[in-house]
N, C-alpha and C positions, 0 to 999 in steps of 0.2 A: 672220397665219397664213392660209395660202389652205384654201380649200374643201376640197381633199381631203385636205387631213392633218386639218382639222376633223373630219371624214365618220368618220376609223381612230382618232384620238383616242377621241370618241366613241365608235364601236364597239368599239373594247379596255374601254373603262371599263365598259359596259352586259355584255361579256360577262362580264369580271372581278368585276361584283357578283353576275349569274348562276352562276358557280359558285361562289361563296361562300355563296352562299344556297341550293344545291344540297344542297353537304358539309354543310350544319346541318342540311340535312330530312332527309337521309341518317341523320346520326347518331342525331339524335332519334326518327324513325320508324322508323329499323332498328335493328337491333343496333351496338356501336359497333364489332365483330369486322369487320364489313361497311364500318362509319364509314371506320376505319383504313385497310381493303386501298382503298375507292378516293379517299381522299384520298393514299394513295401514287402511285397510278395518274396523279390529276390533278396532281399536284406535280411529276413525272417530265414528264407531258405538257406543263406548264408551262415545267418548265428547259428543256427540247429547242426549244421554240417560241422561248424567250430569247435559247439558245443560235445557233440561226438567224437570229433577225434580226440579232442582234452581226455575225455574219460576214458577211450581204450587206451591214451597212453597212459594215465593212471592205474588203469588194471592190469594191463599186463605185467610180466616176469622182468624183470630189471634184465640187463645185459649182465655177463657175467664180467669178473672183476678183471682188468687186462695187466694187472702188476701184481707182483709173490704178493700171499696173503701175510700176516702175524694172525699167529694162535697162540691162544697161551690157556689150557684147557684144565691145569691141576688147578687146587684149593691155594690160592695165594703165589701162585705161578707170575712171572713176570716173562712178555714179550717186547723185544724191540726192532724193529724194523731197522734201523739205522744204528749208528755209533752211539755210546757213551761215555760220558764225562762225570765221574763223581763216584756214588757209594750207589749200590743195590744189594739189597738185604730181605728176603723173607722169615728171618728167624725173629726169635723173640729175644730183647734183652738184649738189639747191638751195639757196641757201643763203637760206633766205625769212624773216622775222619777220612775227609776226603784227599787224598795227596794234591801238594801245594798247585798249583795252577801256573803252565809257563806259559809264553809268549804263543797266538794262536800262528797257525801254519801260513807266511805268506803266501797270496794269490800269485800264482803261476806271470811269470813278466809279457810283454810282448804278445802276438798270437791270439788264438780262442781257447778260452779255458778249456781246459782235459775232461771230458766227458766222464762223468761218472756212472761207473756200470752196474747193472742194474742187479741187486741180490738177489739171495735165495728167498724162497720163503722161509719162514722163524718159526719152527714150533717148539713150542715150551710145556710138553703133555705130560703132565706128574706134580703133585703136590710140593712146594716149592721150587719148584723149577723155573730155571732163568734161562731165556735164549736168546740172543743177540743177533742180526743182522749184519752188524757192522764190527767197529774196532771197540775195543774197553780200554778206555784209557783212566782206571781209576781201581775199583772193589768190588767182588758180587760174591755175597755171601751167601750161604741158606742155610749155613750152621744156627743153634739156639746160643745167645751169650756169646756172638763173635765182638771179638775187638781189637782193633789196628793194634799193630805190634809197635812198642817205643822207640 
């Protein structure tokens, strides 16, 4: 957490316990007729405050994205972020299989699993274009009338 949301953290909490502690001297030291009208008052002035921040954090600009993006920007382009298992195909008319499927890769023994590191970004900018993040463990065509060989 950086500094200045530390700083508003903070001072919501410090004023949050200040008016809480306010409304109780209120009540006890005044009348509770009195208690009543300005705990309306500050409950009102609380939802409206609520109410506001909700909305500018609605309107504001999203953060920007903190991991590589996938683009895949042609007509029928394909992007992936991570690995593949299987057939990828933008042509017409493929007739592809997938190669047979073996045993998946055992988890690492002992220890904390091996960190996996973080890709690139993927872009896939052209009309059947294919871009992959990770490993191909299978097919990726873009020919018309591709088909696995016998």
């Amino acid at each position: 957490m950086n500094g200045s949301r530390r700083v508003w953290m903070w001072a919501g909490a410090v004023l949050g316990i200040s008016v809480a502690v306010a409304l109780v001297l209120v009540a006890v030291l005044v009348d509770l007729d009195t208690g009543d009208r300005v705990a309306s008052v500050a409950g009102s002035v609380t939802g409206l405050a609520g109410f506001t921040v909700a909305l500018v954090a609605l309107l504001r600009e999203p953060a920007a994205a903190v991991g590589p993006g996938v683009v895949a920007s042609g007509e029928r382009a394909i992007g992936i972020g991570g690995g593949v298992r299987g057939v990828l195909s933008t042509g017409d008319g493929a007739a592809l299989s997938a190669p047979a499927v073996g045993p998946a890769t055992p988890a690492p023994s002992g220890g904390s699993p091996t960190p996996t590191p973080t890709p690139d970004p993927v872009s896939a900018a052209g009309d059947r274009a294919i871009g992959i993040g990770g490993a191909l463990d299978g097919i990726a065509s873009t020919g018309d009338d591709a088909s696995t060989p016998s």
